[in-house]
N, C-alpha and C positions, 0 to 999 in steps of 0.2 A: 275213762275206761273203769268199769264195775272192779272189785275187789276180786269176783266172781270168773271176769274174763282174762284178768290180769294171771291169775294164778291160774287156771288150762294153759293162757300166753308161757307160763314159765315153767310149767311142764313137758310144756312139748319141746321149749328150749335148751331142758334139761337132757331129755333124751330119755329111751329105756330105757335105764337106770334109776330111774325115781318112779316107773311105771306103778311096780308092787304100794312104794309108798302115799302114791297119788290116790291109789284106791283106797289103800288105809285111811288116809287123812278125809278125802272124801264121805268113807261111812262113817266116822265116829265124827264131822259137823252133820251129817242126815240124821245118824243117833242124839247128837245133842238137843237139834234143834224139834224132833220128833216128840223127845222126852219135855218139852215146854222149861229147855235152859232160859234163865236169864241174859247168862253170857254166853254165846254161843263162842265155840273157839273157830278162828279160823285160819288160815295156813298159807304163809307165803314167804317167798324164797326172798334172802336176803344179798348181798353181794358179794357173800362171801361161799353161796352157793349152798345156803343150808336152809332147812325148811323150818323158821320158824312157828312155833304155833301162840298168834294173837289172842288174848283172854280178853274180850271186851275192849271196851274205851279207856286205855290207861289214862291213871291220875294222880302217878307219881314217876316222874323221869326223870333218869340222871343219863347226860349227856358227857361222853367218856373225849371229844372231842369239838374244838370252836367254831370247826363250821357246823357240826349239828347244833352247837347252840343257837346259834344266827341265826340257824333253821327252824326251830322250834318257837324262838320269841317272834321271826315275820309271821309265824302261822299262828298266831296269836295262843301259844301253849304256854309262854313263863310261869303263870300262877302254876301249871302241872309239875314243872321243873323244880325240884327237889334237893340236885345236884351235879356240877361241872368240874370242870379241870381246872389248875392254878393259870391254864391259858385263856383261858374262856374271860375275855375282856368286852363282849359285846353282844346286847347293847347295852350300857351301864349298866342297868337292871341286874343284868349277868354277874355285877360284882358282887351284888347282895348275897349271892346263892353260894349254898353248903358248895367246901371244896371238898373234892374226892381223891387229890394230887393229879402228878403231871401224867398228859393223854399217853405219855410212855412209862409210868412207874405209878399206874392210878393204886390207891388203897382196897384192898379188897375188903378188909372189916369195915371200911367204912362206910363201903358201898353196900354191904348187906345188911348195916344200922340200919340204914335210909328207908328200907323195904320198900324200893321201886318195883312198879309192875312191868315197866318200861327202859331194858339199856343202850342206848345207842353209841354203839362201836362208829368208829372211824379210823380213817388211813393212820397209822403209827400207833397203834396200840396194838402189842403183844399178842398172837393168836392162845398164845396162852392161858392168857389173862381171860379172854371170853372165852374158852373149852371150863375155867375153874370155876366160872359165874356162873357158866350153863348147869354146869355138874354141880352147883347149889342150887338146881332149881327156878334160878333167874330168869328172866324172857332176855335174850339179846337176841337185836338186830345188829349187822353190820351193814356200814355205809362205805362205797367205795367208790369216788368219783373221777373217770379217766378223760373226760371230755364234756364242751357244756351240754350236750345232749343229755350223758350221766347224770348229770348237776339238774337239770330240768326232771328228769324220770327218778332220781333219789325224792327229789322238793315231794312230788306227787305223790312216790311212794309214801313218805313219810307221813303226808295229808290223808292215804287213807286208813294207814292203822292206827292212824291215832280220831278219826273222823272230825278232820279237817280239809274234805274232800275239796271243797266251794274256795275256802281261803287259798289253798296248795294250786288249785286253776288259775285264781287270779294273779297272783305271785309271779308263777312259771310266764303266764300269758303274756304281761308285763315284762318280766327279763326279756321273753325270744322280741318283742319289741325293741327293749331298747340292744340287745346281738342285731337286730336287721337294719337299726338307725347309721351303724356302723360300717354293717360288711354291703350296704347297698354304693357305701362311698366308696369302699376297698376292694371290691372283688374282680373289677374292672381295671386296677389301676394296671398301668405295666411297667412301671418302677417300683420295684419291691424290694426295697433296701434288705443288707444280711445282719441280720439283729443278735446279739448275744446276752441271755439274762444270765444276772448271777443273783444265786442263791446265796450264798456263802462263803467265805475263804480269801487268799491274798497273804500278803506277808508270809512267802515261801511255801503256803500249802496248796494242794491240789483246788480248784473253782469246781463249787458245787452249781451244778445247773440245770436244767429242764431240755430233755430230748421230747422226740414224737411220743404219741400214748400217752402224751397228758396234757389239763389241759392250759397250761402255761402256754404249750407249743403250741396252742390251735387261737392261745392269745395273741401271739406272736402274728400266727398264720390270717386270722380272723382280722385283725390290726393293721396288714395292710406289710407286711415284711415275710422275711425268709430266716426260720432260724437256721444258724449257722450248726446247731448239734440236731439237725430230726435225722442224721441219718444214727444217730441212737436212740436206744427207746430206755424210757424211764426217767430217772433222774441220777443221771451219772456225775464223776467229777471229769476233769481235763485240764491239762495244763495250761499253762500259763504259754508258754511257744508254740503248741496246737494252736490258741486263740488267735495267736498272732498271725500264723500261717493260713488260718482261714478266713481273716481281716476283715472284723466287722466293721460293716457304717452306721450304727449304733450300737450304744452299749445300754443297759437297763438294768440296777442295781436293787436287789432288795431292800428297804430301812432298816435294816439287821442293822447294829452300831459296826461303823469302821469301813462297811461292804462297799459305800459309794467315794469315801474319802481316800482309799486305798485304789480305787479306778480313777480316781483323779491325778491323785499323787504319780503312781507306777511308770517310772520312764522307761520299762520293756513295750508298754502300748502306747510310745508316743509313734511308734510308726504306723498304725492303723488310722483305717479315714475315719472311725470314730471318734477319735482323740485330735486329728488334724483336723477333724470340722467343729468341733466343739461339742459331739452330739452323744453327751456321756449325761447321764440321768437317772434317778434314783425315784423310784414308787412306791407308796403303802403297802410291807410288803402282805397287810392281813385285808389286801382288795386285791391279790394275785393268787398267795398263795393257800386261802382257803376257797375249796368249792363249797361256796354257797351264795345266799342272793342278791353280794359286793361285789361277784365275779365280773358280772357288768360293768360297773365305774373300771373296775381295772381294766377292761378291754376299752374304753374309751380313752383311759390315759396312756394305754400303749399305742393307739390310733395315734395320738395328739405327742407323742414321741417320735414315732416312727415316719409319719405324715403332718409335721407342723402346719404344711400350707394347703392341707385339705382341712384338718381339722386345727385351725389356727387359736381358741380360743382353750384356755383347760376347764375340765371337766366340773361341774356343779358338784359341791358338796352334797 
């Protein structure tokens, strides 16, 4: 989809409410481009529901979060990439790059050293933080990915304001390949085990974890199980005797340190059939819990968790 159809697509999505502004932004690209601009600007809505306005082909980006980095070096931008977060661990390359600090306490002097044309917001960064960047003039976009449909239509967005329209197709086309390598095994199955991931937590605190409306949960669901929290949405905590009471038969730990040694250890879940079948397991947790284009691998090894003797073999590096 054109740059051209996508922004009418999110106008109308918008609703009349951005009517006035639609026509605005409309004449001043027919004025730009009338007047023989170089860089025509052009105008499109981000995820956080704001109308950005695109100045050409940026070629300097600082990525305020690790799946936008991910995203940016598959679409082959790193040389444009300027600056990341002290998270941003991938793909090595990514160590090389100016740190900006953490995607929740990023540096703002140091992000207006850098003079990027291009900032890319992500989930846990401060609405703050982008309103004081905008109000210096900065271009931010935000990225918010709640499902891999999200994760798919972010990849593409991001391909085309940065005019990597061709890369971001092949990219996307590729993941929904290998999402369909998967849910053609699982969609059918009718044993759909009740799965519990943990984010975080143990040792007497509350389990942070992944309800419906994101897309942990459609990893979960896409994998071939039931999560035990979609009848919440977001990423809520719950206790430790909810868990028990709603008895998973598997358990799926993030590599956060401690998170899967502490589901091992825990004798309040030695009465769950996931601990009575052995079926307690620990995944990457930055091929889960970033949306970007590892989400894949991690729905393959929640497959090959949840459905050992469908998917008997783990997943290719």
């Amino acid at each position: 989809m054109s740059r051209t159809k996508r922004f009418c697509k999110q106008i109308l999505a918008q609703g009349t409410k951005w009517f006035l502004v639609a026509l605005l932004s409309i004449s001043l690209v027919l004025t730009a481009c009338s007047a023989g601009e170089q860089t025509p600007v052009e105008y499109v809505f981000d995820d956080l529901g704001r109308l950005v306005a695109i100045n050409g082909t940026p070629q300097r980006i600082i990525s305020l979060a690790p799946s936008n980095t991910e995203i940016l070096f598959a679409l082959g931008l790193g040389n444009k990439v300027v600056g990341v977060t002290d998270w941003c661990d991938y793909p090595p390359e990514a160590l090389d790059k100016e740190k900006v600090g953490a995607y929740d306490t990023p540096d703002i002097e140091k992000i207006v050293a850098l003079n990027p044309d291009l900032i890319l917001a992500g989930y846990g960064n401060p609405i703050d933080v982008v309103y004081t960047l905008e109000g210096l003039g900065l271009t931010v976009f935000g990225i918010k990915s709640t499902d891999l449909d999200d994760v798919l239509n972010d990849i593409r967005t991001i391909g085309e304001i940065t005019d990597k329209e061709v890369e971001a197709y092949a990219l996307t086309s590729e993941m929904a390949v290998g999402i369909q390598a998967v849910t053609n095994q699982t969609e059918e199955l009718e044993q759909r085990p009740k799965v519990f991931y943990i984010i975080w937590g143990g040792e007497g605190s509350a389990l942070w974890t992944a309800g419906s409306g994101t897309f942990i949960h459609e990893l979960i669901e896409k994998g071939g199980g039931v999560n035990i929290c979609g009848n919440i949405t977001g990423y809520p905590t719950i206790s430790i005797e909810e868990v028990i009471a709603r008895n998973p038969e598997v358990i799926i730990t993030s590599s956060w340190p401690g998170v899967y040694e502490w589901a091992m250890n825990e004798t309040s879940l030695n009465s769950t059939d996931a601990r009575q079948s052995g079926s307690v397991y620990t995944c990457d947790a930055n091929l889960v819990q970033r949306p970007g284009p590892r989400l894949v691998k991690g729905l393959e090894w929640f497959a090959h968790f949840i459905h050992p003797d469908v998917f008997p073999e783990e997943p290719e590096d």
